[in-house]
PDB file of N, H, CA, C and O in Angstrom:
ATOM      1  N   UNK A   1      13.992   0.094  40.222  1.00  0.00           N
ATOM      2  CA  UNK A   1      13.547   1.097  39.240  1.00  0.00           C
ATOM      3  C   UNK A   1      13.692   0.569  37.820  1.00  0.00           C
ATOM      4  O   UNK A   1      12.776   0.605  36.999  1.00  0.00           O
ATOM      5  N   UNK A   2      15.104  -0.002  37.550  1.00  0.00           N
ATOM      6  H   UNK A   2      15.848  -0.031  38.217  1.00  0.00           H
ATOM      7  CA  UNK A   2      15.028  -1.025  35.741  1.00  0.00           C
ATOM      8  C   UNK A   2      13.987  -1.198  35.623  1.00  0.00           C
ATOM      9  O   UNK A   2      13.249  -0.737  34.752  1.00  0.00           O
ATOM     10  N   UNK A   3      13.530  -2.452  37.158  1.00  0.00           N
ATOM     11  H   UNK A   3      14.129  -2.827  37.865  1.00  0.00           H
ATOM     12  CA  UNK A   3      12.709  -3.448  36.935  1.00  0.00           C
ATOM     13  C   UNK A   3      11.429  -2.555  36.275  1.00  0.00           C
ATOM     14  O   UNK A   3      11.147  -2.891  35.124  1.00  0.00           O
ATOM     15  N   UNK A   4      10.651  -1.502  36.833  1.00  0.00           N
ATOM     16  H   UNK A   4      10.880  -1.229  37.767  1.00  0.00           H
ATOM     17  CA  UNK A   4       9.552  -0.881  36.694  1.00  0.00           C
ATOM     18  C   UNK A   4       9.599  -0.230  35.691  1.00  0.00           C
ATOM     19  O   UNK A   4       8.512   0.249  35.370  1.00  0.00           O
ATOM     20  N   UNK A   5      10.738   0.075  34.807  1.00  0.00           N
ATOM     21  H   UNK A   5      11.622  -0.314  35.069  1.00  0.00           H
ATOM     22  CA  UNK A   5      11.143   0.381  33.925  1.00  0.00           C
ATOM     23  C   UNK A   5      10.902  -0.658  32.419  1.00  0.00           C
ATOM     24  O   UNK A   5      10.127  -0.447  31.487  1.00  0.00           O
ATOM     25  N   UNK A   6      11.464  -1.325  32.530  1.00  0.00           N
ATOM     26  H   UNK A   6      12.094  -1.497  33.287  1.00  0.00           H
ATOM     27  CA  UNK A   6      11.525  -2.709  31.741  1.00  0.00           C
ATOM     28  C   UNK A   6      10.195  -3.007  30.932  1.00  0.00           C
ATOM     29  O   UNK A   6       9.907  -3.141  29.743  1.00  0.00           O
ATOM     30  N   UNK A   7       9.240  -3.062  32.648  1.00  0.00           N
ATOM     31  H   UNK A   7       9.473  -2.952  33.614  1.00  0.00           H
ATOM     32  CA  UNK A   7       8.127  -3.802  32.541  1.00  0.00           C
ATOM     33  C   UNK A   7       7.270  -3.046  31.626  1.00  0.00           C
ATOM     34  O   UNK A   7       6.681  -3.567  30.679  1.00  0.00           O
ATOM     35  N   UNK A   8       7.185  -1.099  32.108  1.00  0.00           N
ATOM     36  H   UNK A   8       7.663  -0.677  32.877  1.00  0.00           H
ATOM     37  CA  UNK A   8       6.494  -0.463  31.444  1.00  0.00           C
ATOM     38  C   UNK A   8       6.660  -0.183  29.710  1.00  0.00           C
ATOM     39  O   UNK A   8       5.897   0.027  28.767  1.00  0.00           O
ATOM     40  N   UNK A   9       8.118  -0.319  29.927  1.00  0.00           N
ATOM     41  H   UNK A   9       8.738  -0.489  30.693  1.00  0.00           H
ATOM     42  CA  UNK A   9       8.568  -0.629  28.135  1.00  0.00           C
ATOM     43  C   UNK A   9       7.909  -2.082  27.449  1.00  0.00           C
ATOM     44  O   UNK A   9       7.123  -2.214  26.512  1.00  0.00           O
ATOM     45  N   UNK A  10       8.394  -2.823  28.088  1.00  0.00           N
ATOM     46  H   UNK A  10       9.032  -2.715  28.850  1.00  0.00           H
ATOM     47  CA  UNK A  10       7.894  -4.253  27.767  1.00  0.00           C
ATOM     48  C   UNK A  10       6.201  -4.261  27.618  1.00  0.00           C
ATOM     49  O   UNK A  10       5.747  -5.125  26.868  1.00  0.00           O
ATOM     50  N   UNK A  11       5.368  -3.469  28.200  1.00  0.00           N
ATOM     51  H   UNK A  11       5.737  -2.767  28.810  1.00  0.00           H
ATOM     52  CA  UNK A  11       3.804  -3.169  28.570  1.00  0.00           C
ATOM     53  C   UNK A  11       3.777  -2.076  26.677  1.00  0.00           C
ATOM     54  O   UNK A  11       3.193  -2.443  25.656  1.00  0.00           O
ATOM     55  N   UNK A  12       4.505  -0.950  26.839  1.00  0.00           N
ATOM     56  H   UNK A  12       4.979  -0.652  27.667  1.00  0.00           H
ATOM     57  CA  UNK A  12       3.848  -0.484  25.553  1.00  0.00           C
ATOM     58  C   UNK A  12       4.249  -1.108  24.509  1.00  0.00           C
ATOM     59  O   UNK A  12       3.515  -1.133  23.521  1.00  0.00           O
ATOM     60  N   UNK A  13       5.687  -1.845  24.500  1.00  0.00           N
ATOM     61  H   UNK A  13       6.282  -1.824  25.303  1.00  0.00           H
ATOM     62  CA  UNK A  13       5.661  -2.676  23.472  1.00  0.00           C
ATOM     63  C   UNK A  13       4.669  -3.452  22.954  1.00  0.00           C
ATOM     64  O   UNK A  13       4.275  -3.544  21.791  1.00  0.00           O
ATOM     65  N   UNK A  14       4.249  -4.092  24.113  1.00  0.00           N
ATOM     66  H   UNK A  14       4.569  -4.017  25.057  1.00  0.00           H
ATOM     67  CA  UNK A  14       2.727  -5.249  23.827  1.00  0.00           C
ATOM     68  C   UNK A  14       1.946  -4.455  23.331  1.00  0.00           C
ATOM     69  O   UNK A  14       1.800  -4.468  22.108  1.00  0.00           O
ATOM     70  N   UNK A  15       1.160  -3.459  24.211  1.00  0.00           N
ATOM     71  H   UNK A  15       1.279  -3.448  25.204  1.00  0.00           H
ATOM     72  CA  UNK A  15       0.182  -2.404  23.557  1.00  0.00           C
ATOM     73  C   UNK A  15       0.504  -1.912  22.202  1.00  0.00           C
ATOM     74  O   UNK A  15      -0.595  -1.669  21.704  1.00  0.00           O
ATOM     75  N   UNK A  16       1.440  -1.631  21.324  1.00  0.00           N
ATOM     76  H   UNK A  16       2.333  -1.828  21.729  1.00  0.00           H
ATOM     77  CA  UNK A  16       1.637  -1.470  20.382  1.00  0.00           C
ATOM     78  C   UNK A  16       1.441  -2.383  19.367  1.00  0.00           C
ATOM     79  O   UNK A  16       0.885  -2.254  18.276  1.00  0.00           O
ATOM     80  N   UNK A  17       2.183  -3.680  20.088  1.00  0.00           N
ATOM     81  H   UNK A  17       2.635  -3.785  20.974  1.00  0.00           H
ATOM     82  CA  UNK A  17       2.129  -4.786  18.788  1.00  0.00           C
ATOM     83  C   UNK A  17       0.769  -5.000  18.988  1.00  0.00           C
ATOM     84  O   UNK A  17       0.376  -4.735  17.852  1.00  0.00           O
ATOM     85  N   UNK A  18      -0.194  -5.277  19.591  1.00  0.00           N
ATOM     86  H   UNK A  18       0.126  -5.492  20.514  1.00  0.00           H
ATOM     87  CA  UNK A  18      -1.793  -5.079  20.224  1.00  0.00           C
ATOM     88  C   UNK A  18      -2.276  -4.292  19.105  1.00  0.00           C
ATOM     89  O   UNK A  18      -2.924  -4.901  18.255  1.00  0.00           O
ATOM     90  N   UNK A  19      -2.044  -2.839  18.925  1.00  0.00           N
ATOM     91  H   UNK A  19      -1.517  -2.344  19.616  1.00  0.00           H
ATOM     92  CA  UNK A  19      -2.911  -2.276  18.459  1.00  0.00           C
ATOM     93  C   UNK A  19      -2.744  -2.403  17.000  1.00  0.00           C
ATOM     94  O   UNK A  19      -3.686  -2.095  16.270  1.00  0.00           O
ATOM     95  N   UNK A  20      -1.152  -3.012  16.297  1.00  0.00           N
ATOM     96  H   UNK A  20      -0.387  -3.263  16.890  1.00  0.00           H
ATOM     97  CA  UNK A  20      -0.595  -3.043  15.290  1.00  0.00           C
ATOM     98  C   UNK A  20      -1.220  -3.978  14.398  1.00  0.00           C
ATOM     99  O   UNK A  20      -1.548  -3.985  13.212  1.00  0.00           O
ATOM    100  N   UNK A  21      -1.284  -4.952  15.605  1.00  0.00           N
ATOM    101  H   UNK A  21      -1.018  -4.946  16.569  1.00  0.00           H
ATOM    102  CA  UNK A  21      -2.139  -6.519  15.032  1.00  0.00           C
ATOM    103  C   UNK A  21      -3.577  -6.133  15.124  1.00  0.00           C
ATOM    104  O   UNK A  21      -4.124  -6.908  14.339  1.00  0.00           O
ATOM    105  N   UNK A  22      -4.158  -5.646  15.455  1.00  0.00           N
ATOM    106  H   UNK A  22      -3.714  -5.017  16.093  1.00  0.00           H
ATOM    107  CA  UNK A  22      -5.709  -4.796  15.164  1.00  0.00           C
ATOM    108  C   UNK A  22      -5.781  -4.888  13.804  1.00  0.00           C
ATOM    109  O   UNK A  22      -6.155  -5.811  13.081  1.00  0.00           O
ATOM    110  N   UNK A  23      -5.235  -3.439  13.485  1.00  0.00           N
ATOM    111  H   UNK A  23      -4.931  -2.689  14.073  1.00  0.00           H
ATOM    112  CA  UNK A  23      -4.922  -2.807  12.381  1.00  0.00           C
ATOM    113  C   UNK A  23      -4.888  -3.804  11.028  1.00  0.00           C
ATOM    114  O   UNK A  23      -5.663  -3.952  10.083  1.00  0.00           O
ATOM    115  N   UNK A  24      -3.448  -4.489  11.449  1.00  0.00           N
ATOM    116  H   UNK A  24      -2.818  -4.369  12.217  1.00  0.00           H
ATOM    117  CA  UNK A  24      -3.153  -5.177  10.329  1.00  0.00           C
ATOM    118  C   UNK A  24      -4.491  -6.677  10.110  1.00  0.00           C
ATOM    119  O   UNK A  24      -4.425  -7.310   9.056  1.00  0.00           O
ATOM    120  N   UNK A  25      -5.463  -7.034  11.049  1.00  0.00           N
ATOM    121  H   UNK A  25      -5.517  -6.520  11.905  1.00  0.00           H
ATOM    122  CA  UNK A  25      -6.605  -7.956  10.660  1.00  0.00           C
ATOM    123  C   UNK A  25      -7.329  -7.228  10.231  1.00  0.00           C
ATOM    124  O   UNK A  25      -7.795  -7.406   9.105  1.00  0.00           O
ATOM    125  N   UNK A  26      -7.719  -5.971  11.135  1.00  0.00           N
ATOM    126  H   UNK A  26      -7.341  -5.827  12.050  1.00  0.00           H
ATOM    127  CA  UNK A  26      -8.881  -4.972   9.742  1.00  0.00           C
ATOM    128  C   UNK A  26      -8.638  -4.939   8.343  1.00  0.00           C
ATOM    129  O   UNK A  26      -9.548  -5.078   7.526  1.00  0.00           O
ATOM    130  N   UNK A  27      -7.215  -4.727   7.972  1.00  0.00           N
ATOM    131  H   UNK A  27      -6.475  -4.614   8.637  1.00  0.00           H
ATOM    132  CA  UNK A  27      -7.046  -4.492   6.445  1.00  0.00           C
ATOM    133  C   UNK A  27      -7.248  -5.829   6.288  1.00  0.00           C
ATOM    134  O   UNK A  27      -8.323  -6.127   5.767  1.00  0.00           O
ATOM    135  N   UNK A  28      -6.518  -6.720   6.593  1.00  0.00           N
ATOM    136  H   UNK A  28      -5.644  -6.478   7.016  1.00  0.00           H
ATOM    137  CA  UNK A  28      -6.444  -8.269   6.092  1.00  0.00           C
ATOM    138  C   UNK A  28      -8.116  -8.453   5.781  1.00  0.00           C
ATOM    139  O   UNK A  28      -8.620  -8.227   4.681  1.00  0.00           O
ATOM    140  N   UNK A  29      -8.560  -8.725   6.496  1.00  0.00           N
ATOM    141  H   UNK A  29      -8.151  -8.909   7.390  1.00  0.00           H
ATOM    142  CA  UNK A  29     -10.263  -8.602   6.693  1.00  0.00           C
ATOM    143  C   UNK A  29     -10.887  -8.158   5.731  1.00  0.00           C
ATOM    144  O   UNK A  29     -11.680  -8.899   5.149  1.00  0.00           O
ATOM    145  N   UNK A  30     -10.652  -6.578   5.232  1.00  0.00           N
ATOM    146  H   UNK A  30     -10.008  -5.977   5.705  1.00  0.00           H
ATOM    147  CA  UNK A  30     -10.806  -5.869   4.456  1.00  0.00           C
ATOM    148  C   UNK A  30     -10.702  -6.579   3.003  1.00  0.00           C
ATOM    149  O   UNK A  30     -11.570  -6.996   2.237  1.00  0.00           O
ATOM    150  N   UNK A  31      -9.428  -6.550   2.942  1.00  0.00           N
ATOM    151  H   UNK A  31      -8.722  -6.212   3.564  1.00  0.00           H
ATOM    152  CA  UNK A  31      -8.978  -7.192   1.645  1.00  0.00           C
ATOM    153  C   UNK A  31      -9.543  -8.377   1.422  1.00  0.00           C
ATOM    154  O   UNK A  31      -9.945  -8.635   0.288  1.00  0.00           O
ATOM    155  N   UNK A  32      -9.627  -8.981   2.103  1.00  0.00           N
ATOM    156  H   UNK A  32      -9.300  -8.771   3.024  1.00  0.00           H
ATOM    157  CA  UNK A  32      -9.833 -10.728   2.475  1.00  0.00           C
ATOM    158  C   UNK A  32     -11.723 -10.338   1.714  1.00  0.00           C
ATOM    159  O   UNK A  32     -12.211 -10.946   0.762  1.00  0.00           O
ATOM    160  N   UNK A  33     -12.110  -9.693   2.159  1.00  0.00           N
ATOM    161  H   UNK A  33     -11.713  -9.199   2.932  1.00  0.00           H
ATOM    162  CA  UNK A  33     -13.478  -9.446   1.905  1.00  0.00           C
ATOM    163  C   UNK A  33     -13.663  -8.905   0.297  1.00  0.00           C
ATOM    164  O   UNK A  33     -14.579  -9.313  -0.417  1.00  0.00           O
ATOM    165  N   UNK A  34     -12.691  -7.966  -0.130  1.00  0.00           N
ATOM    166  H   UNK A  34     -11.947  -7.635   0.450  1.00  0.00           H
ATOM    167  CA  UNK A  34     -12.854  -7.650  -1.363  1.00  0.00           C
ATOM    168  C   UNK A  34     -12.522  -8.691  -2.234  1.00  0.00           C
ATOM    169  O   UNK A  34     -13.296  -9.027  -3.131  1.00  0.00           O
ATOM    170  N   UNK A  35     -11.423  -9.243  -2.050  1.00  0.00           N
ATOM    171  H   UNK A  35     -10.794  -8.971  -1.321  1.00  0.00           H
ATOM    172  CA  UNK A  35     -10.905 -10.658  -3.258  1.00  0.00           C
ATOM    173  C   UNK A  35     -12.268 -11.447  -3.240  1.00  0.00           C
ATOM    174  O   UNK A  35     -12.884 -11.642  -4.288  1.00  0.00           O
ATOM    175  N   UNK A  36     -12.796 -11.971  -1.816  1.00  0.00           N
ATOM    176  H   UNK A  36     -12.295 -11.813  -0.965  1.00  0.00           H
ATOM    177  CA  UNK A  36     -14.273 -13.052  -1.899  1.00  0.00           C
ATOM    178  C   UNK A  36     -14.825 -12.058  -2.850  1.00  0.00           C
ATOM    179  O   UNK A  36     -14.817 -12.316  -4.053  1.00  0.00           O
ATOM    180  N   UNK A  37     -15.241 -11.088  -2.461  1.00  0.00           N
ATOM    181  H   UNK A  37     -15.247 -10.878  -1.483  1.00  0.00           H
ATOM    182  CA  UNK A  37     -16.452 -10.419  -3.771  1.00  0.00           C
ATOM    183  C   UNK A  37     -15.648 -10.367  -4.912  1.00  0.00           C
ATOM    184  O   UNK A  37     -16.156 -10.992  -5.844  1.00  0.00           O
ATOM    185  N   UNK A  38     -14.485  -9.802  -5.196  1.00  0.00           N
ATOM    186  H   UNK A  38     -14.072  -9.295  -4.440  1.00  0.00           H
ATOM    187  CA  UNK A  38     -13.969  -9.879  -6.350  1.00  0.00           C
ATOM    188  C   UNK A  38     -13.863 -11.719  -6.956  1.00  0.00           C
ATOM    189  O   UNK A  38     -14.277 -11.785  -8.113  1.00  0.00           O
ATOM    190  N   UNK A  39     -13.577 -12.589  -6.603  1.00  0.00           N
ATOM    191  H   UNK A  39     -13.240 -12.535  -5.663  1.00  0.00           H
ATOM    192  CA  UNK A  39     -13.509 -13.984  -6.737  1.00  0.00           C
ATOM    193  C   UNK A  39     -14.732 -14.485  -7.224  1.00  0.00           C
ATOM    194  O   UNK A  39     -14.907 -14.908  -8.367  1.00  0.00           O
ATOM    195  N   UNK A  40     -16.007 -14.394  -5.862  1.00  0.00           N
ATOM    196  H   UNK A  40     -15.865 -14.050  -4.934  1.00  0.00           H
ATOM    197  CA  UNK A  40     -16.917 -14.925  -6.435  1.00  0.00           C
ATOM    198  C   UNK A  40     -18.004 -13.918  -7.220  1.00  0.00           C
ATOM    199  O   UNK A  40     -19.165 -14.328  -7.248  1.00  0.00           O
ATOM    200  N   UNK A  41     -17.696 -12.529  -7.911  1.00  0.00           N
ATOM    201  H   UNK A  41     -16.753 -12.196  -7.889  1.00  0.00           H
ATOM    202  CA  UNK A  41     -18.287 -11.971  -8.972  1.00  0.00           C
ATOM    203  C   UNK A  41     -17.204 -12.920 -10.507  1.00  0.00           C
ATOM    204  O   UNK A  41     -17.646 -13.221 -11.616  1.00  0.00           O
ATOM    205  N   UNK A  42     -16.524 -13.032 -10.249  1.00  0.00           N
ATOM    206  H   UNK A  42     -16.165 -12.788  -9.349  1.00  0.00           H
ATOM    207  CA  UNK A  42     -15.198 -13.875 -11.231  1.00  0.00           C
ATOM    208  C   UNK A  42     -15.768 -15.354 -11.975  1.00  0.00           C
ATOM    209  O   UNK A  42     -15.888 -15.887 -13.078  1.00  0.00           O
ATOM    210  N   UNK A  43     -16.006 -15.571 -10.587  1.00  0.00           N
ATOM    211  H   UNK A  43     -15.908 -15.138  -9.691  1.00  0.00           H
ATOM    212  CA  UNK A  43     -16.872 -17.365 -10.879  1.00  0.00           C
ATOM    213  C   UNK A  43     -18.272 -16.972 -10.791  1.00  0.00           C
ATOM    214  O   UNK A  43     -19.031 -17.824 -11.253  1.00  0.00           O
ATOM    215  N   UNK A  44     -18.653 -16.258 -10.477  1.00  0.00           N
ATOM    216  H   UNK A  44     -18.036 -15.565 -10.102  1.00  0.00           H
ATOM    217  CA  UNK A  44     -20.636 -16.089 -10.859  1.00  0.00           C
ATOM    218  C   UNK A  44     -20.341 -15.782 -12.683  1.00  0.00           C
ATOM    219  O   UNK A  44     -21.009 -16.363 -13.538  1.00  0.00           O
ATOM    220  N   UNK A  45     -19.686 -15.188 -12.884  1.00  0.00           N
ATOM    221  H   UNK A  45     -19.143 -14.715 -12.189  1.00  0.00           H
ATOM    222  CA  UNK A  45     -19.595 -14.539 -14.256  1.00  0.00           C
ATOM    223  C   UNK A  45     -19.218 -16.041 -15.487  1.00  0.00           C
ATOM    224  O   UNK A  45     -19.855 -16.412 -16.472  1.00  0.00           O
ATOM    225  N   UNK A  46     -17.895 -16.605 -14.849  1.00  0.00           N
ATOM    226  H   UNK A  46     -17.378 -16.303 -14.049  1.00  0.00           H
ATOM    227  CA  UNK A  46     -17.444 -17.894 -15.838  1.00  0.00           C
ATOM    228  C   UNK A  46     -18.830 -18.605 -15.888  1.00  0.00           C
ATOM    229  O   UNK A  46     -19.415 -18.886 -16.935  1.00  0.00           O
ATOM    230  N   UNK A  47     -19.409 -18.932 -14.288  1.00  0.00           N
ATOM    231  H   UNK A  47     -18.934 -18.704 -13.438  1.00  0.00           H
ATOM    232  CA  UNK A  47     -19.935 -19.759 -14.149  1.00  0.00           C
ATOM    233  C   UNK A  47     -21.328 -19.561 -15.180  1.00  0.00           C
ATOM    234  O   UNK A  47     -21.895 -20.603 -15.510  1.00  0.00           O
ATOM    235  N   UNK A  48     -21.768 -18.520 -15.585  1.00  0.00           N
ATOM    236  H   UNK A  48     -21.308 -17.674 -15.317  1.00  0.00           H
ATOM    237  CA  UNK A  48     -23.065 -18.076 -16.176  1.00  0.00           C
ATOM    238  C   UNK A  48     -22.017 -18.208 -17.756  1.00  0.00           C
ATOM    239  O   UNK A  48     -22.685 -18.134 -18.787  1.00  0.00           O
ATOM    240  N   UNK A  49     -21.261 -18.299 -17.847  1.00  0.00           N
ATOM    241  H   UNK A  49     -20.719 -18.359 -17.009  1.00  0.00           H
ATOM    242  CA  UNK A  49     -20.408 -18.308 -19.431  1.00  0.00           C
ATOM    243  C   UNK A  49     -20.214 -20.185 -19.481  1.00  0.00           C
ATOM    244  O   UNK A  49     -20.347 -20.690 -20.596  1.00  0.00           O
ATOM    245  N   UNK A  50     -19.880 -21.229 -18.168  1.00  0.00           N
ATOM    246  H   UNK A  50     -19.772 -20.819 -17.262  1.00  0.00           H
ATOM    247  CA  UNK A  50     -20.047 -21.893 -18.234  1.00  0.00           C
ATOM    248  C   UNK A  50     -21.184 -22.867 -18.919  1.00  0.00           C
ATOM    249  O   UNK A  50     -21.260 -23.421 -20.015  1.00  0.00           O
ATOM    250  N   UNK A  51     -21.783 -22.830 -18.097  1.00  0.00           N
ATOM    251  H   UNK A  51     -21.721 -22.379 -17.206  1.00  0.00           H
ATOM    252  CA  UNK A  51     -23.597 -22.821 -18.760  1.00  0.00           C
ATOM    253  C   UNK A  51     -24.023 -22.858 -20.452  1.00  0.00           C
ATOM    254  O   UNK A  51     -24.622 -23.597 -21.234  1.00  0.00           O
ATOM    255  N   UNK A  52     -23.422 -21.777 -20.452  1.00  0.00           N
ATOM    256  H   UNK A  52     -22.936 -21.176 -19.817  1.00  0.00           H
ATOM    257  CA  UNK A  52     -23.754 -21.016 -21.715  1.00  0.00           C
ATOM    258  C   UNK A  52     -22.996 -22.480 -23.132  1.00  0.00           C
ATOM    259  O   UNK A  52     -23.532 -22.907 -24.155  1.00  0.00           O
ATOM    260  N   UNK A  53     -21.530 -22.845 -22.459  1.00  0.00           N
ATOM    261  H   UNK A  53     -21.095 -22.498 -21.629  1.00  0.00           H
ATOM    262  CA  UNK A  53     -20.440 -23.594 -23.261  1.00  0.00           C
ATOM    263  C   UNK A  53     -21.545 -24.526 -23.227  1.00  0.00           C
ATOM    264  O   UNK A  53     -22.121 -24.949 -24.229  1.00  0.00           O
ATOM    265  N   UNK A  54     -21.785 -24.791 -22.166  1.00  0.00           N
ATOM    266  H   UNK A  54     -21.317 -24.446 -21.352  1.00  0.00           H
ATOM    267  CA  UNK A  54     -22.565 -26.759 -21.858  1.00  0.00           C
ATOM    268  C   UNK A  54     -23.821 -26.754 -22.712  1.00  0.00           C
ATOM    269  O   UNK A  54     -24.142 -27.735 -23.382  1.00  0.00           O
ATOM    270  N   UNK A  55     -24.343 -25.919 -22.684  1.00  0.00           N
ATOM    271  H   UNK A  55     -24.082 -25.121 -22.140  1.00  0.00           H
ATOM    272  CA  UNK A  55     -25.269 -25.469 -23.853  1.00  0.00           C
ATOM    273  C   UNK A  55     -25.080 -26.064 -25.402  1.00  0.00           C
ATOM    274  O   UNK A  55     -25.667 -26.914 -26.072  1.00  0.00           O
ATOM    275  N   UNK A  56     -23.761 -25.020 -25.649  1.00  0.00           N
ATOM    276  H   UNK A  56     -23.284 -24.330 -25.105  1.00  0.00           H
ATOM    277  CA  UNK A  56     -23.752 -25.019 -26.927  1.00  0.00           C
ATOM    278  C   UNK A  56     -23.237 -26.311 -26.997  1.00  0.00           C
ATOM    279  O   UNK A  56     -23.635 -26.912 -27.995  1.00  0.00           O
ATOM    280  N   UNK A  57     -22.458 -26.964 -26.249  1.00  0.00           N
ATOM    281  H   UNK A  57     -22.134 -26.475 -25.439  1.00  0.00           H
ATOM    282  CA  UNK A  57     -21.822 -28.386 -26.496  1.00  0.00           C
ATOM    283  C   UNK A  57     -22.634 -29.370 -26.797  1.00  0.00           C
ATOM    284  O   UNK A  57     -22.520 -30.133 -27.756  1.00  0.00           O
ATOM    285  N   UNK A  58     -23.610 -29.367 -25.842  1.00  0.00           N
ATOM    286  H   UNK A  58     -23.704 -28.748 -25.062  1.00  0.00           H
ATOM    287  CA  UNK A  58     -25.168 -30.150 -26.241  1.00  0.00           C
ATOM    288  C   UNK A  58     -25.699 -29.897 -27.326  1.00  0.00           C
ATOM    289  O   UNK A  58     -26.023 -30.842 -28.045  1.00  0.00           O
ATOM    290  N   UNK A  59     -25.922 -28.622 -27.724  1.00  0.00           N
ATOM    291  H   UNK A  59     -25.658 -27.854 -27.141  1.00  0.00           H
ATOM    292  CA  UNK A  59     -26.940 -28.806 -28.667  1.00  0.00           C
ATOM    293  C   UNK A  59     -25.799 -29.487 -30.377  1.00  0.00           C
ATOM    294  O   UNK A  59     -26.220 -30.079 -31.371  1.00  0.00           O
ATOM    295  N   UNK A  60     -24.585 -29.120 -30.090  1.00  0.00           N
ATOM    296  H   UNK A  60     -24.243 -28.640 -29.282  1.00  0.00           H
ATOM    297  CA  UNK A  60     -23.592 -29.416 -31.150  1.00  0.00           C
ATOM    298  C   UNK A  60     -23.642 -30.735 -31.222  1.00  0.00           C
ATOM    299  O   UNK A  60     -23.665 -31.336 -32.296  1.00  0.00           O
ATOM    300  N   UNK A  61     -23.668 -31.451 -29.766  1.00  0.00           N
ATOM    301  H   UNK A  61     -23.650 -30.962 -28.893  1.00  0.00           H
ATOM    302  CA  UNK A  61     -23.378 -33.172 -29.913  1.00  0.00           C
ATOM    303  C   UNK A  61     -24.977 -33.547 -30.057  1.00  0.00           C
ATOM    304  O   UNK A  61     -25.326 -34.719 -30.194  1.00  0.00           O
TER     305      UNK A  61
END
């Protein structure tokens, strides 16, 4: 009876950390997805301000 005991504890434990680790890659995921858009709106933006420097550097030199 432990034994069947044990196992079924040991079983929702898994199922838990299972559904926990779901969870916690959706947000990761999530987030992971907002920083890329937040990041590369960051560097689309320098990068168009970049441009802009190399510009003026040229036409200065």
């Amino acid at each position: 009876l432990n034994l069947i005991d044990d196992l079924g504890e040991m079983f929702i434990q898994g199922l838990a950390g299972i559904i926990i680790t779901l969870i916690y890659s959706q947000l990761l995921s999530a987030l992971s997805n907002e920083a890329t858009n937040i990041i590369a709106g960051i560097l689309l933006y320098h990068g168009g301000n970049f441009k802009n420097v190399r510009q003026g550097v040229r036409q200065i030199s």
